[in-house]
Structures are given as C-alpha cells and as structure tokens.
C-alpha positions as CSV (number, residue, x, y, z in Angstrom):
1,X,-12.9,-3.7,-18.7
2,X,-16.5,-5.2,-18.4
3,X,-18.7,-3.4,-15.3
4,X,-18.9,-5.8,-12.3
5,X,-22.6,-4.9,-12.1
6,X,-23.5,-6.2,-15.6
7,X,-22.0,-9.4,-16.1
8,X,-21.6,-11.4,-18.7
9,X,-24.1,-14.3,-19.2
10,X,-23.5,-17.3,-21.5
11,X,-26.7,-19.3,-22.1
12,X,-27.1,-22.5,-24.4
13,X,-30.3,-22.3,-25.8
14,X,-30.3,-25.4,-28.4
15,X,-28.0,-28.3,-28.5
16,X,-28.0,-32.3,-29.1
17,X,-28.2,-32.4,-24.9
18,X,-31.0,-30.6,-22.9
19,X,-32.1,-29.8,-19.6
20,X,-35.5,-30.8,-18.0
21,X,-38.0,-30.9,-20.8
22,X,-36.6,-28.9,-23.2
23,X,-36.2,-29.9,-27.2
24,X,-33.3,-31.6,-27.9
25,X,-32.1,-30.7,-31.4
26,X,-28.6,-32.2,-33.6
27,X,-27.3,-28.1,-33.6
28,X,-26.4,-25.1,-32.1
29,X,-28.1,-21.6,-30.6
30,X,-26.5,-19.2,-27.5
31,X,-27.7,-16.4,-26.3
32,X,-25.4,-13.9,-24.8
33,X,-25.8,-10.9,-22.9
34,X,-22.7,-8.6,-22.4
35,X,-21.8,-5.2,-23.1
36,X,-25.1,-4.0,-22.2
37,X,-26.4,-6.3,-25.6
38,X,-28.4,-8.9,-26.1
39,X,-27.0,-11.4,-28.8
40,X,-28.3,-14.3,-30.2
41,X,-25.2,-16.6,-31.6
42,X,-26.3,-19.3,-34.1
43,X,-30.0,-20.6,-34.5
44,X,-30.4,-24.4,-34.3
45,X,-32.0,-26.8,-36.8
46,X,-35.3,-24.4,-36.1
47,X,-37.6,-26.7,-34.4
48,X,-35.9,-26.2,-30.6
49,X,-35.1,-22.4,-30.2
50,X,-38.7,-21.2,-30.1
51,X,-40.1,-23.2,-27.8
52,X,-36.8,-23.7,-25.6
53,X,-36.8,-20.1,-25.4
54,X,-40.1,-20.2,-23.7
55,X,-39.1,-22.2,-21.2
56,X,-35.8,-20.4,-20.1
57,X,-37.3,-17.2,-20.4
58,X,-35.6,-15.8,-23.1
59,X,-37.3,-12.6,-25.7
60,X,-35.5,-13.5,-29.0
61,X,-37.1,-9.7,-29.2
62,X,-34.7,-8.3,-27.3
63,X,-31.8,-9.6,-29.5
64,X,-29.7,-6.3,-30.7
65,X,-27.4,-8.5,-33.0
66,X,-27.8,-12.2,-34.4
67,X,-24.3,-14.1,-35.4
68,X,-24.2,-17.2,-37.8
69,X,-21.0,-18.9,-36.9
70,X,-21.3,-20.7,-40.2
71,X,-23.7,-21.7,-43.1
72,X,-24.3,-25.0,-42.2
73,X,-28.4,-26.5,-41.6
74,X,-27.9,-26.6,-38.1
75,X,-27.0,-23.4,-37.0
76,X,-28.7,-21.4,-39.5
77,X,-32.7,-23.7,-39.7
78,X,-33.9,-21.0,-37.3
79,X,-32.7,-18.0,-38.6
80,X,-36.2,-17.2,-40.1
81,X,-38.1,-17.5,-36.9
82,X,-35.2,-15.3,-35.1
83,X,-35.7,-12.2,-37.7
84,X,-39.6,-12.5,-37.1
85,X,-39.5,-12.6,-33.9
86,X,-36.7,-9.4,-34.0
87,X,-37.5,-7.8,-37.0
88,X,-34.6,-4.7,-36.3
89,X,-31.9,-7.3,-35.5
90,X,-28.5,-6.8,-37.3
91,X,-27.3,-10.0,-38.7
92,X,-23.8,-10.9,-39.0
93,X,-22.4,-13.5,-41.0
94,X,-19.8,-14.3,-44.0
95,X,-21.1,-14.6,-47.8
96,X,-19.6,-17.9,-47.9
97,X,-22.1,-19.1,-45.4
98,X,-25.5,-19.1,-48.2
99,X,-23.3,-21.6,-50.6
100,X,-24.7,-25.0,-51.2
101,X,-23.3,-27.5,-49.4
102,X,-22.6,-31.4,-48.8
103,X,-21.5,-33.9,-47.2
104,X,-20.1,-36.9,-49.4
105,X,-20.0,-40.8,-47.9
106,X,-19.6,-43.4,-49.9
107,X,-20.5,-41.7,-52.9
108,X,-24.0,-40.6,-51.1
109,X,-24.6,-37.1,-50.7
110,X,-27.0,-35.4,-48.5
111,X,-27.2,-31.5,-48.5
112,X,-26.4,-29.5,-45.3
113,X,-26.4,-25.8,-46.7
114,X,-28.7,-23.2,-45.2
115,X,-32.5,-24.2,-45.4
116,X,-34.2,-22.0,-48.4
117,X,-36.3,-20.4,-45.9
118,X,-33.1,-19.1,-44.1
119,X,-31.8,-17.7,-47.5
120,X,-35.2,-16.0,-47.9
121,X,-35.0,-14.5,-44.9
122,X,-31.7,-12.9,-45.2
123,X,-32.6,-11.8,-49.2
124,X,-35.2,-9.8,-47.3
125,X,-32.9,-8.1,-44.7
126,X,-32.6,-4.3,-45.4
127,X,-29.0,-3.6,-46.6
128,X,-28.5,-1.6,-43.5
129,X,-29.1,-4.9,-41.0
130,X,-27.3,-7.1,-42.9
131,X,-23.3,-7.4,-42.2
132,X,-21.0,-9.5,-44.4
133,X,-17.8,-10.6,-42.3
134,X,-14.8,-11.1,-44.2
135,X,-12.7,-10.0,-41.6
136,X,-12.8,-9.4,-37.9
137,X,-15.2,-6.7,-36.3
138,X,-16.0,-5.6,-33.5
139,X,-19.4,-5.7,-32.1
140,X,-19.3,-3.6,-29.1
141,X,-15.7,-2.4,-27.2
142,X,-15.6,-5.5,-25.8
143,X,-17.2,-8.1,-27.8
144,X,-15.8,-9.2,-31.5
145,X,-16.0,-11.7,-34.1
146,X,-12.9,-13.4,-35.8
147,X,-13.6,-13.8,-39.1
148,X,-12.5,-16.3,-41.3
149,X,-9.9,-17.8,-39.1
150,X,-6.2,-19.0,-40.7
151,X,-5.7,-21.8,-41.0
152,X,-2.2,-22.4,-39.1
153,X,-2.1,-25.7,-37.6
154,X,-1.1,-29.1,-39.8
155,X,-3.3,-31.7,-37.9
156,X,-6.8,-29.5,-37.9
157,X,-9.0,-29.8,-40.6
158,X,-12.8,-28.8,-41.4
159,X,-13.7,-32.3,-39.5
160,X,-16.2,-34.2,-41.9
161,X,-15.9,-34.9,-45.8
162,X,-17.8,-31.4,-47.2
163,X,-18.2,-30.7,-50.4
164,X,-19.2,-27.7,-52.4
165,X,-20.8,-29.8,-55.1
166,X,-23.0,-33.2,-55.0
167,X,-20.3,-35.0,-56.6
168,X,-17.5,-34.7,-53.8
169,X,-15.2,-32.9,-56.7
170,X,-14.8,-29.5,-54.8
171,X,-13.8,-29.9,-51.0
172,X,-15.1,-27.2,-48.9
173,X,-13.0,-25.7,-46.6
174,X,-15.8,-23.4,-44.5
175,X,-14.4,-20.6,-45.0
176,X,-17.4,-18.5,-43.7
177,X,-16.3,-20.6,-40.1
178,X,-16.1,-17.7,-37.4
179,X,-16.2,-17.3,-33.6
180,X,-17.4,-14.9,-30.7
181,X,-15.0,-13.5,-28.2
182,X,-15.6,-11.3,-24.9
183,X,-12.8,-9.8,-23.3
184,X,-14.0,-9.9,-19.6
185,X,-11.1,-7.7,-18.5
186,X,-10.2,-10.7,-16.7
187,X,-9.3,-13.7,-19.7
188,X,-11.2,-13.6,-22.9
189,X,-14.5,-15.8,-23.4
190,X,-14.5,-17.8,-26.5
191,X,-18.4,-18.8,-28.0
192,X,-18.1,-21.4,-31.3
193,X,-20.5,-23.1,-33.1
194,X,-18.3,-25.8,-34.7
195,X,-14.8,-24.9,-34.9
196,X,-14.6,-26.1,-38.7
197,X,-11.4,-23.4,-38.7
198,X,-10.1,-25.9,-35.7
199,X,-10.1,-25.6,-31.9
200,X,-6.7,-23.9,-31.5
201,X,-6.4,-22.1,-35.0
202,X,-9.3,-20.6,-33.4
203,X,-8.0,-20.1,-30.2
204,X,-4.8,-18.4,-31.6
205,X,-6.7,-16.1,-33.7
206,X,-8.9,-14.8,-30.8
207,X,-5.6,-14.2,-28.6
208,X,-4.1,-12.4,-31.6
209,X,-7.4,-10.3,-32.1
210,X,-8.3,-9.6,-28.1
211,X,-4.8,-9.0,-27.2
212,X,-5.4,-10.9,-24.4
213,X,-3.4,-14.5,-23.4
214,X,-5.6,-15.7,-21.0
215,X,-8.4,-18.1,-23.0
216,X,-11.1,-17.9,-19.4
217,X,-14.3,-20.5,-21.2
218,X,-14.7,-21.9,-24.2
219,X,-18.0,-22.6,-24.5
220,X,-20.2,-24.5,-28.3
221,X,-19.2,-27.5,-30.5
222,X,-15.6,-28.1,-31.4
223,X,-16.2,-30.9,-34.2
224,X,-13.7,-33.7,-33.3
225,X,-16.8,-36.1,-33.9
226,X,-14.3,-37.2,-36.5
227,X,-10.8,-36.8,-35.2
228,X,-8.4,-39.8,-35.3
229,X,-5.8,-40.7,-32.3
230,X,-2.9,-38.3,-33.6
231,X,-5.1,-34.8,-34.1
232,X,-6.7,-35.8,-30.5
233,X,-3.1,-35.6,-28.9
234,X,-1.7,-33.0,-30.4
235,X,-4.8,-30.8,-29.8
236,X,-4.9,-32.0,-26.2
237,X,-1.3,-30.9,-26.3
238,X,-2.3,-27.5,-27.9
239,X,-5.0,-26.7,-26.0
240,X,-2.6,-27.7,-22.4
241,X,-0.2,-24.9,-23.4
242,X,-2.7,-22.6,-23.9
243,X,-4.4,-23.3,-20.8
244,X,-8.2,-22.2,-21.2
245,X,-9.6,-21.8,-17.9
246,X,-13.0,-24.4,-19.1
247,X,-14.4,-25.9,-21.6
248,X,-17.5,-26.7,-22.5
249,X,-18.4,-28.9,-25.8
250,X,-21.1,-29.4,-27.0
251,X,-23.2,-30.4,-29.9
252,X,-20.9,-31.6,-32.7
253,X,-17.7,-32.6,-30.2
254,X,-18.3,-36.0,-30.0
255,X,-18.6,-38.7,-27.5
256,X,-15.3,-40.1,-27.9
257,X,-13.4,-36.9,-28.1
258,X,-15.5,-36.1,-25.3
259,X,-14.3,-38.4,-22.6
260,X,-10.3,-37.6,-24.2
261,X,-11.4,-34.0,-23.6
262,X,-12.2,-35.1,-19.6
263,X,-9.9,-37.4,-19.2
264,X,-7.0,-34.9,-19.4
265,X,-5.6,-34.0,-16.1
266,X,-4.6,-30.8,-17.6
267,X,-8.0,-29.3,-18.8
268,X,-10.8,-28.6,-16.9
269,X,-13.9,-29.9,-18.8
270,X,-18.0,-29.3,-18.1
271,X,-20.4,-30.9,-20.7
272,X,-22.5,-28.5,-22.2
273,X,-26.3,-28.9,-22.8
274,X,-29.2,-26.7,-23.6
275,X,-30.8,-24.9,-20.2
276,X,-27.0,-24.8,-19.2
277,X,-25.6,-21.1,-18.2
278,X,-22.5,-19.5,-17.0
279,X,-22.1,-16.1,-15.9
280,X,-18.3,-14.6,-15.6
C-alpha cells in the first residue's frame, strides 16, 4: 500500500488542450510522481514539453524512469530533449515502437513513426538504461507497465488506418501499445497515451496484472477520434461494468466521443488538458 504522506501525483504536461499560456501540442507527455520516483510517461510532438515544463515547475532532471507508451510521432518527438535534459534516465519501451510507420487515406500516406532524432537518441542509450518491454514489468512495488496488451474484445481496434508500409499493404496493429498502472492500495490508477490496444482490453489487462478490481482514474488519450456508433456503445457499456472511478481523455479521444464519454449517466468524466493535475 502507497504511504499517505507521499502521494501520488498525476500531471499532464503536453496535450492538444492547455492551461493558461502554456503550448498546446496534437500529443501526449505526463509526469508522475509515486513510489518515491519521478517518471516521465510519453514526450509530446517535442516542441511543448520544454517550455511547459518551465512553466509548471517541473525538472525533467529529476526523472528516474521515462516510458514510451507507443512509437508513434507524438509521443515519442521529445524523447531527445528528455535524455538531454536526464542523461541517467532508464527508458522503457517495446522494439516494436522504432518501426516505420503510416497512416494511409485515400491512397495518401503521411509518416507517423518516431522522428529520426528520437531513434538517434535511443541508438545512443547505454545498454544498461535502455529496457525493451515485451511483457509486463514492474517498475517499482507498486507501479508497472502492461505490455503488449491482448487483444480480447471484438469491437476495439488500433482506431485509425496504420500501416507498416507506404502502400497500406501491411496493417499495423501497435503492438508496442502499452500502459502505466499504480496500485494506490485504494483502486488502481490507469496512465495511457492512446489506447491503440483499446480502452477496456486495456482496462482488463491492468486488473488481471494489479490484482486489483477497482479501476480509481484513468487518465491520457483513448483514441475513439474514429469510433463509429456501435464500438461507442458497447465500450460505454464496458467501461459501466467496470466502473472506473474517473476519466479523463485527452489528446487523441475525440470531440465526439468526448461528449458520449460525458453524457453517460454512469461515468464520471473530467476533460483533460495540459497544466491539469490530480493527486490520489
């Protein structure tokens, strides 16, 4: 069980929304202090986390681990200025996630992979900093990472038409698509950068990992920017049975899926948006 005196904070440091007058960014960066460690979850696009660290304070030095939910440009376009700024960091993230990548519309394809300077920067890491995830660890006693997440439910999918090749031939199915969970001792908090793995696949593997039923927050972007009527229903359904104490989307959710999200007298729903921060 997490100590009363040292509680655990949940801070959005980048995201499409902001606070005030910090940089609004299309991505995804948290930082997270429990467990007596600092960690940085995800890094943005790379133009917002510096300076919108600045303004909330925040010492990117002090980061003792740095996760990369996924490989995707905008979570990963700041991971160079992260390692300078924390040069002893230990980075966690799946193979999977330095593949290049697209996205494929209309037989237009734009590339959404990790930028080359991010690549760079991890080729540099020291063997000893740098953790592949292809299954779950643990990061502290009470602070883990799922993994590649299985795929269980029949109405989830990655949420977008991703490719592994230019031509749209080889469909990507993120499999480098992980979470963060903290068991508080009191309900288990849930950090995500897109959910590619879908909301309640994800939500089922961290109950299965944590040993813990009780989903307390869900906090990061759950990608139903795309999601038709049915998946919508059936995940509002889901995600009622499970009963997770808030949510919070962000970034990639979507407006639409959004207002579904609020809308439903049996979830309890705060937008998310950088400056935004929850302590439990």
């Amino acid at each position: 069980m997490m100590n009363k005196d040292n509680p655990i904070q949940v801070t959005i440091l980048v995201d499409n929304r902001v606070d005030g007058e910090l940089v609004p960014e299309h991505g995804l960066a948290m930082w997270i202090e429990a467990d007596g460690r600092n960690i940085l979850f995800d890094t943005g696009q790379g133009q917002a986390l510096e300076p919108n660290c600045r303004a909330l304070g925040i010492d990117l030095g002090k980061a003792d681990a740095l996760v990369l939910s996924h490989g995707h440009y905008d979570h990963t376009g700041g991971l160079d200025q992260a390692l300078q700024a924390a040069p002893s960091v230990a980075v966690y993230c799946h193979s999977e996630a330095v593949r290049p990548r697209y996205a494929v519309r209309n037989g237009d394809a734009a590339a959404i992979h990790m930028p080359r300077s991010s690549m760079a920067a991890l080729d540099k890491r020291p063997r000893s900093l740098l953790h592949w995830t292809p299954d779950p660890v643990m990061l502290s006693k009470n602070v883990g990472l799922t993994g590649p997440i299985p795929r269980k439910t029949d109405y989830e999918d990655v949420g977008g038409p991703f490719f592994l090749d230019a031509q749209g031939h080889r469909p990507d199915r993120l499999t480098d698509d992980m979470a963060l969970w903290i068991n508080t001792g009191d309900g288990v908090v849930v950090c995500v950068g897109c959910c590619h793995s879908g909301l309640v696949n994800t939500l089922t593997q961290v109950k299965k990992l944590s040993g813990c039923d009780r989903i307390r927050a869900v906090i990061g972007g759950v990608h139903l920017v795309n999601a038709g009527a049915e998946r919508m229903e059936k995940t509002r359904a889901a995600l009622r049975k499970i009963d997770p104490g808030v949510l919070v989307p962000c970034h990639c959710t979507g407006d639409l899926a959004l207002e579904a999200l609020k809308n439903d007298p049996g979830l309890v729903v705060k937008q998310g948006h950088a400056g935004k921060s929850f302590v439990f």
